[in-house]
C-alpha positions as CSV (number, residue, x, y, z in Angstrom):
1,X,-4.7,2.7,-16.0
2,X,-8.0,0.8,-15.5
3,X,-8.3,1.7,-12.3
4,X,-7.8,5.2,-13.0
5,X,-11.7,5.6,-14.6
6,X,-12.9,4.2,-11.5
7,X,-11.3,6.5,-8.7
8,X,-12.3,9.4,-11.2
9,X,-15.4,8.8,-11.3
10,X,-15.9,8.1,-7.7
11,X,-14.6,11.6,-7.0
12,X,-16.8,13.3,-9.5
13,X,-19.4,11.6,-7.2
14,X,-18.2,13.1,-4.3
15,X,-17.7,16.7,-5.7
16,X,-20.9,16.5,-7.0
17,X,-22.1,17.0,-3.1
18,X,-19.8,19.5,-2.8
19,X,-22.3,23.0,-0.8
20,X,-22.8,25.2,-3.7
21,X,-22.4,28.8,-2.4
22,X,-23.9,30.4,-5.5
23,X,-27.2,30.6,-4.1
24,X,-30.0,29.8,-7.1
25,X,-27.2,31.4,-9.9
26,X,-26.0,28.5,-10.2
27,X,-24.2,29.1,-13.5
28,X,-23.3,26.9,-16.7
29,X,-20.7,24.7,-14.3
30,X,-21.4,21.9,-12.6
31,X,-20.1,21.5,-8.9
32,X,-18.3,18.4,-9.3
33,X,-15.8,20.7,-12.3
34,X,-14.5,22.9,-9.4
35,X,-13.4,19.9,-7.2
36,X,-12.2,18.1,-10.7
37,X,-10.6,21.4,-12.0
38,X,-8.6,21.5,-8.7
39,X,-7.6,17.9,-8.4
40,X,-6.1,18.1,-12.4
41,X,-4.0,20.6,-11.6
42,X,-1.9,18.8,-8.9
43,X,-2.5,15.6,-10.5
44,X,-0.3,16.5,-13.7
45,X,1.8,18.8,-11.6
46,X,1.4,22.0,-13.0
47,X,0.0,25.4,-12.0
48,X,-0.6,26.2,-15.9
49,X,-2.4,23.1,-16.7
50,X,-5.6,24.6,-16.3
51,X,-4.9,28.2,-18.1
52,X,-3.5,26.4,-21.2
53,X,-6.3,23.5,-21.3
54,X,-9.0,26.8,-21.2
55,X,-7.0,28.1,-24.4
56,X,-7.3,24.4,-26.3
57,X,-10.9,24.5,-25.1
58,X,-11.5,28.2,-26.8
59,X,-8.9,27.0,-30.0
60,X,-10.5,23.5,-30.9
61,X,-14.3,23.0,-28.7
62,X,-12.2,20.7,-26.6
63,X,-9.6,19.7,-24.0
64,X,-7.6,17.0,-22.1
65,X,-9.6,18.1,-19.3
66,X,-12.6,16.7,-20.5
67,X,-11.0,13.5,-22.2
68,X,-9.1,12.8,-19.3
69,X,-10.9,13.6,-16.2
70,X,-14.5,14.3,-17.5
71,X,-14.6,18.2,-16.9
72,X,-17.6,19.6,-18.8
73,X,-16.3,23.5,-18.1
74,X,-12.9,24.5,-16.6
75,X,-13.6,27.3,-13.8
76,X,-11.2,29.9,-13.4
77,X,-8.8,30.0,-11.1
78,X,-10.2,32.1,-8.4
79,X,-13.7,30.9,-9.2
80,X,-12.1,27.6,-8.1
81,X,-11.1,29.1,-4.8
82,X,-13.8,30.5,-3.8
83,X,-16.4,27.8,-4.6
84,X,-14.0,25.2,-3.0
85,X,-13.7,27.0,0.3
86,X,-17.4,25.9,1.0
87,X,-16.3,22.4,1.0
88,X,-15.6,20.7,3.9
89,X,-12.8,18.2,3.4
90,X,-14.4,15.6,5.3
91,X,-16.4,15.1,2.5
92,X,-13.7,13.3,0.7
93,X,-13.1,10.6,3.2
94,X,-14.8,8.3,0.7
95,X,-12.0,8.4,-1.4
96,X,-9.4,7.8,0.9
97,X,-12.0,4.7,2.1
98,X,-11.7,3.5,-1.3
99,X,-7.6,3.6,-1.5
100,X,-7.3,1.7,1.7
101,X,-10.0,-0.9,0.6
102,X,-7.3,-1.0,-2.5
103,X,-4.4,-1.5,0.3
104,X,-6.2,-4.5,0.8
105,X,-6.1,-6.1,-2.0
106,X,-3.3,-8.9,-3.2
107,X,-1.9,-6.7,-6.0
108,X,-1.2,-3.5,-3.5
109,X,-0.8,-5.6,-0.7
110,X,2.3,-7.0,-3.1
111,X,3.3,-3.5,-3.9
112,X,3.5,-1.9,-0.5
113,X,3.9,-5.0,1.9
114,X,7.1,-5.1,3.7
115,X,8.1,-6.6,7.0
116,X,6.3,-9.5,6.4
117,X,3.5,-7.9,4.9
118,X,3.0,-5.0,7.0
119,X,1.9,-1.6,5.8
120,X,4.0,1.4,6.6
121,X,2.3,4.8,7.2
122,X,4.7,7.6,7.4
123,X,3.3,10.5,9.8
124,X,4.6,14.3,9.3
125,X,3.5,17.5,9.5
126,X,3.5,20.0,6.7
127,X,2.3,23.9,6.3
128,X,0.1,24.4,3.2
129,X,-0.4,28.4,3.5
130,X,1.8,31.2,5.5
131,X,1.3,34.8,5.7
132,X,1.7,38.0,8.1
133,X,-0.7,40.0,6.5
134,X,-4.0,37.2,6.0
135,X,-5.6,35.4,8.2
136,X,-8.6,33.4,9.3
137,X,-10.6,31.9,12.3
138,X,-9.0,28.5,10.8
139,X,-5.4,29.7,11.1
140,X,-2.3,28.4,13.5
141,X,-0.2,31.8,14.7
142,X,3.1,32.4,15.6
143,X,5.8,35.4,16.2
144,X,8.4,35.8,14.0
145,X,12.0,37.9,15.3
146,X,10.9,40.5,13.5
147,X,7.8,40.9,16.1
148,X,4.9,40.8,13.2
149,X,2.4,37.4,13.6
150,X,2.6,35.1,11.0
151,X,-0.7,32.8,10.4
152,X,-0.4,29.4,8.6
153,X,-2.4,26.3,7.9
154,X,-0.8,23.0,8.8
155,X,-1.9,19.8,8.8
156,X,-0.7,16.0,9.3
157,X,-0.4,13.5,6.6
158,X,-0.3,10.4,6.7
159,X,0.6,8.3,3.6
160,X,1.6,4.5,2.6
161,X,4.9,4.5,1.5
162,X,7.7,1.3,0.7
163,X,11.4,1.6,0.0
164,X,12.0,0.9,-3.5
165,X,8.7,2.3,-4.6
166,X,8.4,5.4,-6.3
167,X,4.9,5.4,-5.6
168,X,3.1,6.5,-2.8
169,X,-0.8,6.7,-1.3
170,X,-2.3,9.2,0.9
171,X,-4.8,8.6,3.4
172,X,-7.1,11.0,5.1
173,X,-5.3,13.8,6.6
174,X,-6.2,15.9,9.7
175,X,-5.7,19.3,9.8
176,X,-4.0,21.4,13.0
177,X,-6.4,24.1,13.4
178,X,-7.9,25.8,16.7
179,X,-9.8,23.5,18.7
180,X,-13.1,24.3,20.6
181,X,-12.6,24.9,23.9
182,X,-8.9,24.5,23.9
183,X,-6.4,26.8,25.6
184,X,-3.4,26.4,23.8
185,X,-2.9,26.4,20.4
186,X,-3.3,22.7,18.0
187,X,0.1,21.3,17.2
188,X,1.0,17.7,15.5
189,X,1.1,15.4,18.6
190,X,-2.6,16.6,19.2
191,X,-3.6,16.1,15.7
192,X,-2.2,13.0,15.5
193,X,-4.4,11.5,18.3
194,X,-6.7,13.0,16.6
195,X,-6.4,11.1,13.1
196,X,-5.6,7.9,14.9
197,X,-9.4,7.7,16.8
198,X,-10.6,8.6,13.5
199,X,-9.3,6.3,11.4
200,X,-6.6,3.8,13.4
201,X,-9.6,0.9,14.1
202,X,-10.0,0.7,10.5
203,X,-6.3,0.5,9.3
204,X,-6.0,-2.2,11.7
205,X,-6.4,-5.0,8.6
206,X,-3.1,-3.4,7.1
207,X,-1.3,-4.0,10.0
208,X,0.5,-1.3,10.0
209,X,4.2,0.1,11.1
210,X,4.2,4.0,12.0
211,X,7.0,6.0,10.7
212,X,7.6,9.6,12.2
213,X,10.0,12.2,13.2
214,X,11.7,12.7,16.7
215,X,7.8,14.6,17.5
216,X,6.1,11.8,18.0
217,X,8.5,9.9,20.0
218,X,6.9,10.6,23.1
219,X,5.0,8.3,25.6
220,X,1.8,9.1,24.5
221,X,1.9,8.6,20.8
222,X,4.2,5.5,21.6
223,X,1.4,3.8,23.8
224,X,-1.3,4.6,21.6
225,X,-0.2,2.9,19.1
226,X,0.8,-0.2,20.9
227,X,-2.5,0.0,22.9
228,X,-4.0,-0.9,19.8
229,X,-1.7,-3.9,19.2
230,X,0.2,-1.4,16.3
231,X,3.8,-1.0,15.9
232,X,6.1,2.0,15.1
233,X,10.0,3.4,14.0
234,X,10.0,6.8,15.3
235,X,13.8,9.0,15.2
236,X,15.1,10.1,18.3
237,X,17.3,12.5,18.7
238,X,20.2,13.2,20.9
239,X,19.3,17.0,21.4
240,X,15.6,16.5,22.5
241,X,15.8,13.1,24.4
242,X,18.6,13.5,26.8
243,X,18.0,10.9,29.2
244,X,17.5,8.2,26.7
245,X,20.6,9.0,25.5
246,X,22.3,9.2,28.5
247,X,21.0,5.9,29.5
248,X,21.9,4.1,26.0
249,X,25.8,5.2,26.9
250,X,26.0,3.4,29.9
251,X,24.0,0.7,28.6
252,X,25.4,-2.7,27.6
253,X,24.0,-3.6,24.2
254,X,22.5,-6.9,22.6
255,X,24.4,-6.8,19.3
256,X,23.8,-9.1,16.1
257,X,24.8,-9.3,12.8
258,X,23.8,-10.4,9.7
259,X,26.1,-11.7,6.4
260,X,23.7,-10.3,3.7
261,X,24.6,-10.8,-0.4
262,X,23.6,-9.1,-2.6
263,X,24.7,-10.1,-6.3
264,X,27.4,-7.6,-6.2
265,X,29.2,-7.0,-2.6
266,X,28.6,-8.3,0.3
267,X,28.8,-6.1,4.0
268,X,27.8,-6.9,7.9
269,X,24.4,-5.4,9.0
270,X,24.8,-4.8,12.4
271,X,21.6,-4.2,14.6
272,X,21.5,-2.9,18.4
273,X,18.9,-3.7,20.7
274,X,18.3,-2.1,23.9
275,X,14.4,-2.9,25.9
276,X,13.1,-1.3,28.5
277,X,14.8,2.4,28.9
278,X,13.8,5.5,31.1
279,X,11.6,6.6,28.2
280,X,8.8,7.9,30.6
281,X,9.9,6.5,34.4
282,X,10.8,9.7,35.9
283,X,7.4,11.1,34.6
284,X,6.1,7.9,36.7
285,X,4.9,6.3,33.8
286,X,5.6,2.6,32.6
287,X,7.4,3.6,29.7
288,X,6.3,0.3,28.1
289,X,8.9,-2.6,26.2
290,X,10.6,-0.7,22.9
291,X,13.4,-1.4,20.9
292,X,16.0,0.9,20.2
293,X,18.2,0.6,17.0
């Protein structure tokens, strides 16, 4: 919990630069309570947090709000909203600097380091809002069978994970939104390019593994990240890549196997290597050395 004072007050900082669409009313609360008020709310998990610490505040002059995350005055709810969608996210990528910096360190580095002390990031795509009757110039679209157009926000995470960890650390995200100039509409693999120009260079330290989903098992998000001397575990699956799968049938396998004991039992963990593959050859592309387990 030492820490804990720190990163607060580092993102009191930030919210304090938060635009302030009030225009000269300013009001009795400070800009960097909205971004505060927000970030309590998911940080003890609860949509009523805030409603029942306004009620202690009213009751008794104070609340855990202000003990524990140095809110002067808790906003309301829509208040909240609508000053915070001013804010460009962007503006939090100090944070997220900070956490990696952490990542870093030997006592995280202990935490999260596997493989030798590599960093695993897992990569995924996940909608945060979904509607058919709002909408804005910011949101994805798509038909539903019913024929009415449903508009969402999406965006790709990306976050440190370990097995045996129950914790977990975010880094900077990257929305799939509409893209100037582009004709078809933003999806993952784009915004995952995307997030690795922004912010793959400086990662590099962490050395990290990539984990993802059968969508970013293509070619292109493949070499990228060995390009820049990364490595990845990405799920394939039968129903999406065919040929690989027809050409691991009639493929003759590597196999070996490991005696591994644990204090209890003791089972053969059998691993199966395949290098090379069609992955993109009839594209005319070098698809590259990968393993395939």
């Amino acid at each position: 919990m030492k820490l804990l004072p720190s990163l607060l007050s580092e993102l009191q900082a930030v919210c304090a630069t938060f635009p302030d669409p009030r225009k000269g009313r300013g009001g009795n609360i400070a800009p960097a309570d909205f971004g505060l008020s927000a970030f309590a709310m998911f940080f003890m998990q609860s949509a009523s947090f805030l409603a029942y610490q306004r009620t202690m505040e009213k009751g008794h002059g104070r609340s855990n709000c202000r003990t524990l995350f140095g809110i002067g005055r808790i906003p309301s709810d829509n208040y909240i909203r609508d000053f915070l969608d001013e804010a460009d996210p962007a503006l939090l990528q100090p944070c997220f600097e900070r956490m990696e910096a952490l990542l870093s360190e030997p006592p995280m580095r202990q935490a999260f380091g596997r493989l030798g002390g590599r960093t695993l990031i897992a990569l995924d795509g996940t909608e945060f809002f979904c509607s058919q009757k709002l909408g804005c110039p910011h949101c994805l679209t798509r038909k539903r069978a019913n024929g009415k157009t449903e508009s969402y926000h999406s965006m790709l995470s990306a976050t440190v994970v370990t097995p045996g960890h129950s914790k977990v650390v975010p880094l900077m995200p990257e929305f799939v939104a509409p893209q100037d100039g582009a004709e078809k509409q933003d999806c993952e693999r784009n915004a995952v390019r995307r997030w690795f120009a922004k912010h793959g260079a400086r990662l590099a330290p962490l050395r990290p593994v990539f984990l993802g989903d059968d969508l970013f098992a293509c070619h292109p998000v493949a070499k990228m990240i060995t390009d820049a001397g990364d490595d990845f575990i990405f799920t394939c699956k039968p129903t999406s890549h065919k040929t690989l799968y027809d050409f691991i049938d009639g493929a003759e396998f590597r196999r070996h196997e490991e005696k591994v004991r644990p204090p209890q039992y003791e089972r053969d963990a059998p691993l199966s290597l395949d290098r090379g593959g069609p992955a993109a050859r009839r594209q005319g592309r070098d698809p590259g050395q990968l393993d395939w387990l």
